[in-house]
C-alpha positions as CSV (number, residue, x, y, z in Angstrom):
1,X,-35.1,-28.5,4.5
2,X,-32.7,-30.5,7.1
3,X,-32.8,-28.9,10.8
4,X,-31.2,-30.0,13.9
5,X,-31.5,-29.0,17.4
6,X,-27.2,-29.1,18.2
7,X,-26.2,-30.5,21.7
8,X,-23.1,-29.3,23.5
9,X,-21.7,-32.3,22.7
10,X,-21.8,-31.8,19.0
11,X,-19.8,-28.2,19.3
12,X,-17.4,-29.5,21.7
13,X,-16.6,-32.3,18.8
14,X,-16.5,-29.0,16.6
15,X,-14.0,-27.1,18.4
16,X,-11.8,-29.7,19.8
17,X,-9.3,-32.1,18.0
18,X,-11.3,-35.0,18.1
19,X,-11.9,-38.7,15.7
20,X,-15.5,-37.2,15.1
21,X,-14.1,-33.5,13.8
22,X,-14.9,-33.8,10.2
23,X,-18.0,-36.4,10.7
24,X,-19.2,-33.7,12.7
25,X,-18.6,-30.6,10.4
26,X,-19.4,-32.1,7.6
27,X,-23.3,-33.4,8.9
28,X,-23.7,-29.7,10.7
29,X,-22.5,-28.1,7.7
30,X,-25.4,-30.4,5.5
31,X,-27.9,-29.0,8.4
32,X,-30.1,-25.9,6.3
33,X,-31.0,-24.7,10.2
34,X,-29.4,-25.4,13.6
35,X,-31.3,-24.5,16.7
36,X,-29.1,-24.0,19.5
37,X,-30.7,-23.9,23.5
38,X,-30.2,-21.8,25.7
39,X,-28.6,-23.9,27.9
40,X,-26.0,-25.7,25.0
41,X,-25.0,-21.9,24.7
42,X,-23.9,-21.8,28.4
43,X,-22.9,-25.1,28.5
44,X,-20.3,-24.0,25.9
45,X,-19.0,-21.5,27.9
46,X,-18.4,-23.6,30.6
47,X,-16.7,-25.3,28.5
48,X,-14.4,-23.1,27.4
49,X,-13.5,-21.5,30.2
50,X,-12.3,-24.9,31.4
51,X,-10.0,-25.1,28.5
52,X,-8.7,-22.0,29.4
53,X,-10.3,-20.4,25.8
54,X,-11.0,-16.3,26.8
């Protein structure tokens, strides 16, 4: 079983048009279980609402 504790960084990659998209989905798709912070949650937030995402 592959886990992974995900970083903002890594969803950021995930959501926005970047080089590392598909490296990125394709290795946190492999993942069995992600563990997500509660402070990568937030962080994400932040960073949406500074994109302008509602």
């Amino acid at each position: 079983m592959s886990e992974a504790v995900i970083d903002t960084s890594a969803l950021i990659i995930i959501v926005k048009d970047s080089r590392e998209h598909a490296k990125a989905v394709r290795i946190m798709n492999s993942l069995d279980k992600w563990f997500l912070p509660h402070i990568v949650i937030y962080e994400l937030i932040w960073f949406l609402r500074s994109v302008n995402v509602p």
